[in-house]
C-alpha positions in Angstrom: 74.0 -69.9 -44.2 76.0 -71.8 -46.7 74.9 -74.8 -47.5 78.1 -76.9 -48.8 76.5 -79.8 -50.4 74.3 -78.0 -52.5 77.2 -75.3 -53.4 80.0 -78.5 -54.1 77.6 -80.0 -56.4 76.9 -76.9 -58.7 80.3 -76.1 -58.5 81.3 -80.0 -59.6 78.6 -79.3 -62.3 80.5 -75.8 -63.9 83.4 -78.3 -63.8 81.7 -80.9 -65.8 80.5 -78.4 -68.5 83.7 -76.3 -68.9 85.9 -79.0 -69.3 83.3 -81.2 -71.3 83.7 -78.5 -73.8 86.2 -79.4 -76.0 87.1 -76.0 -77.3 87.4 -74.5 -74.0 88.5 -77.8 -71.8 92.5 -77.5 -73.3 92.8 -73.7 -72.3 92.2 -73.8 -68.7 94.1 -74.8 -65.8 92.1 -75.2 -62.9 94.0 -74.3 -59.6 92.9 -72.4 -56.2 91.5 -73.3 -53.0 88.3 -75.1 -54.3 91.2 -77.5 -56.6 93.1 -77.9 -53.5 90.0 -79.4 -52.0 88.7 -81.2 -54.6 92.3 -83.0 -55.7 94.4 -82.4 -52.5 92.4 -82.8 -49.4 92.5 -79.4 -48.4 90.3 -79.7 -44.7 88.5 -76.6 -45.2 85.7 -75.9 -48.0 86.1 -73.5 -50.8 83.6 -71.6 -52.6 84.8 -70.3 -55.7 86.3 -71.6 -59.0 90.0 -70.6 -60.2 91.8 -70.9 -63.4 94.7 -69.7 -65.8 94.1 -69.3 -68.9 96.6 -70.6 -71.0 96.4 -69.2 -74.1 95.8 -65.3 -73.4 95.3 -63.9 -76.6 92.4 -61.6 -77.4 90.4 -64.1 -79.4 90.9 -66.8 -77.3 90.1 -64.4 -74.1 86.7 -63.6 -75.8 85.9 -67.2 -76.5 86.2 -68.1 -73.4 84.4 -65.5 -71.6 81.8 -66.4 -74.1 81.8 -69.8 -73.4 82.1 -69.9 -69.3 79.2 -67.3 -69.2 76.5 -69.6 -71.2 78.0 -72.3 -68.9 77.7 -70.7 -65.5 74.2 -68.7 -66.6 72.4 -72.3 -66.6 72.4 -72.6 -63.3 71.2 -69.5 -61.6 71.2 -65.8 -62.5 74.8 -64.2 -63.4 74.9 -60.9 -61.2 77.6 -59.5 -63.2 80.8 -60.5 -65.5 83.4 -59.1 -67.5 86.8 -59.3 -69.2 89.1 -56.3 -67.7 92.0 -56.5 -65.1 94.1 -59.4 -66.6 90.2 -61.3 -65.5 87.5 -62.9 -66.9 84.6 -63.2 -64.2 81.4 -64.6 -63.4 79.4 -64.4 -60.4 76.9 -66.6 -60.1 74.0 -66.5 -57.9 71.9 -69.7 -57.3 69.4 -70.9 -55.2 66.8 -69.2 -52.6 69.1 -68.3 -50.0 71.2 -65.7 -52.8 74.3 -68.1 -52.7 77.3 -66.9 -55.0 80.3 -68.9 -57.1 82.7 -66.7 -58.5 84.7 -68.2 -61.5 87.6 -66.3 -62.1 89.9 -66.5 -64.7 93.4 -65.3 -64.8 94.4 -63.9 -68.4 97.7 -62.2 -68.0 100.4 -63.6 -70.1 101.3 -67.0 -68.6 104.9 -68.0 -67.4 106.8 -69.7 -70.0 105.7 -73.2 -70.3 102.9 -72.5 -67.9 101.1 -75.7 -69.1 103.6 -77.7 -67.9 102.2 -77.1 -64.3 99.0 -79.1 -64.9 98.5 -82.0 -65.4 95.2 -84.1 -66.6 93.3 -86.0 -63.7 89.5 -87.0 -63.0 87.1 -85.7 -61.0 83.9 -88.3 -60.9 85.2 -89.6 -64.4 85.8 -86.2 -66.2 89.2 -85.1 -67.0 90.9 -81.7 -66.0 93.8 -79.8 -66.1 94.8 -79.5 -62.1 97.5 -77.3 -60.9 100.7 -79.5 -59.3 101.4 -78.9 -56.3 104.5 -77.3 -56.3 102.7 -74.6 -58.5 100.0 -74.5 -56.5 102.1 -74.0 -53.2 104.3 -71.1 -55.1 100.9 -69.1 -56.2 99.7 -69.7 -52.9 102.7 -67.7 -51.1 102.7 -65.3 -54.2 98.8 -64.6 -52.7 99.8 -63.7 -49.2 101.3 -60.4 -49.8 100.0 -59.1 -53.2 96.4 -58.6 -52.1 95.1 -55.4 -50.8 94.4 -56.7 -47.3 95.9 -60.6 -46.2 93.6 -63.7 -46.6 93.5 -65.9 -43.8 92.5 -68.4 -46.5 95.6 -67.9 -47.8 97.7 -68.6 -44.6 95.8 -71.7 -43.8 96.4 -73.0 -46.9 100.0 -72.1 -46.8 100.1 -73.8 -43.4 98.1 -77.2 -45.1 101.0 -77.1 -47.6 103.6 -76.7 -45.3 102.8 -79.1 -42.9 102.7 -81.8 -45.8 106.1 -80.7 -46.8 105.7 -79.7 -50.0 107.9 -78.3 -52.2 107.3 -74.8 -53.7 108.1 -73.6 -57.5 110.6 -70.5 -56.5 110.2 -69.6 -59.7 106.4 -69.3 -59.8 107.2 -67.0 -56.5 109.9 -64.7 -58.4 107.9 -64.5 -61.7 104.6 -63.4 -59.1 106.4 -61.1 -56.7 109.9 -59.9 -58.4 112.1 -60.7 -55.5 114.4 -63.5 -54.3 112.8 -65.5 -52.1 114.6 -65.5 -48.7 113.3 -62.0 -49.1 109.8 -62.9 -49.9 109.2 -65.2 -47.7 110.7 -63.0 -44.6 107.9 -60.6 -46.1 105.6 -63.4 -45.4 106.6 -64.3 -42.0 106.0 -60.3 -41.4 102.9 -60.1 -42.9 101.6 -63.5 -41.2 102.9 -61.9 -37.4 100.6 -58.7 -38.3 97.3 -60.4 -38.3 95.4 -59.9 -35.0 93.9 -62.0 -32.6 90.1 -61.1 -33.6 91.1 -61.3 -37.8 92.1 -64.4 -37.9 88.7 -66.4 -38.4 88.0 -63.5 -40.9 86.5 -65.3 -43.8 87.5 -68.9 -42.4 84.2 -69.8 -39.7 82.1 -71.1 -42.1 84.4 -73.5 -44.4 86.3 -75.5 -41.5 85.0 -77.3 -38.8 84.6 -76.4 -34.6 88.0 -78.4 -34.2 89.5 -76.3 -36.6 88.5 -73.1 -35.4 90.1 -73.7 -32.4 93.3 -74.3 -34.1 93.0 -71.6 -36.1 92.5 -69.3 -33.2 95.3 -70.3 -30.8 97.9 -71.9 -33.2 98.1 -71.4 -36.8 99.8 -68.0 -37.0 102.6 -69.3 -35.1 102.6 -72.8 -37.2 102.6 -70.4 -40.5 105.7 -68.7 -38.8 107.6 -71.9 -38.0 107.0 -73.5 -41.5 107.9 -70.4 -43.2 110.8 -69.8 -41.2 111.7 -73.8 -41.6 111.9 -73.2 -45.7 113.8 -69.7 -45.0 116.9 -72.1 -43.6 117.4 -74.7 -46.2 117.4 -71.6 -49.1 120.9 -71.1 -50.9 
């Protein structure tokens, strides 16, 4: 069973050591579901650690991977990690109970002016490059379709975003998915409709509360739909 404090603080410490490195710290954007939670109030709990990297060339990329492995191999025992697939990974394993943190970094060549989608903020007194949110929101929607099967992580998030009507980068969206984005998102709302009744939990029940489950069961799909559907009709 996962045990959140324990996993929030070694995550907060991989934080603290990756961007207390001041080689590494200016190269890394820090976004995802566990930056959501940390800087956002995302209500569920996240597990992993997500970044760009904003300088992708091969030095740099080696660096890095360098770097992030020393870092992450201080607190447990790193089960595997590589550079391949536009990634650098980790997976960390700590404690008794086998718990994992991936840290995953994206390397494919950034957006033009990628960087100016962070910005610098603290966490407990250490700054970090933190996704905005309407980059944030725009990767997020990006996410919903282009894995090999749908996150519900991914629609929950979508419908915490929505619901605080924030706005979405459309050109984060076009630059992730290569179509306009009445289009896209109608692919959203269809992929959102396909999930069934008993998938919907699917990686969720243990990072949200008993409240929350029972929202999630009888009303987010629908509240996905109408926020989705509510964007679609103020598009040009």
């Amino acid at each position: 069973m996962l045990n959140r404090e324990k996993h929030q603080l070694t995550m907060g410490n991989i934080l603290r050591d990756i961007y207390g490195d001041s080689e590494i710290a200016p190269l890394l954007g820090f976004r995802g579901g566990t930056c959501a939670y940390f800087f956002y109030d995302l209500p569920r709990f996240s597990v992993d650690l997500d970044f760009d990297l904003l300088e992708t060339d091969e030095k740099t990329q080696k660096l890095v991977f360098v770097k992030i492995k020393s870092i992450v191999e201080k607190y447990g025992r790193v089960k595997d990690s590589y550079i391949k697939h536009f990634t650098i990974f980790c997976l960390l394993s700590y404690g008794l109970t086998d718990q994992n943190i991936k840290v995953e970094i994206n390397t494919r060549k950034p957006m033009p002016n990628l960087r100016k989608y962070f910005e610098l903020r603290k966490y407990l007194g250490i700054s970090m490059l933190v996704a905005k949110q309407d980059y944030m929101f725009g990767s997020k929607l990006a996410a919903l379709t282009s894995r090999k099967e749908t996150a519900m992580r991914d629609i929950y998030d979508v419908w915490y975003f929505g619901k605080n009507n924030w706005d979405f980068d459309v050109e984060v969206v076009l630059a992730r998915t290569d179509k306009d984005i009445k289009t896209y998102l109608a692919d959203c709302i269809v992929a959102v409709e396909a999930v069934k009744d008993n998938e919907i939990l699917h990686g969720l029940g243990e990072l949200v509360g008993g409240k929350e489950k029972v929202f999630i069961k009888n009303k987010l799909r629908q509240e996905v739909v109408f926020l989705l559907k509510n964007y679609q009709s103020v598009l040009k």
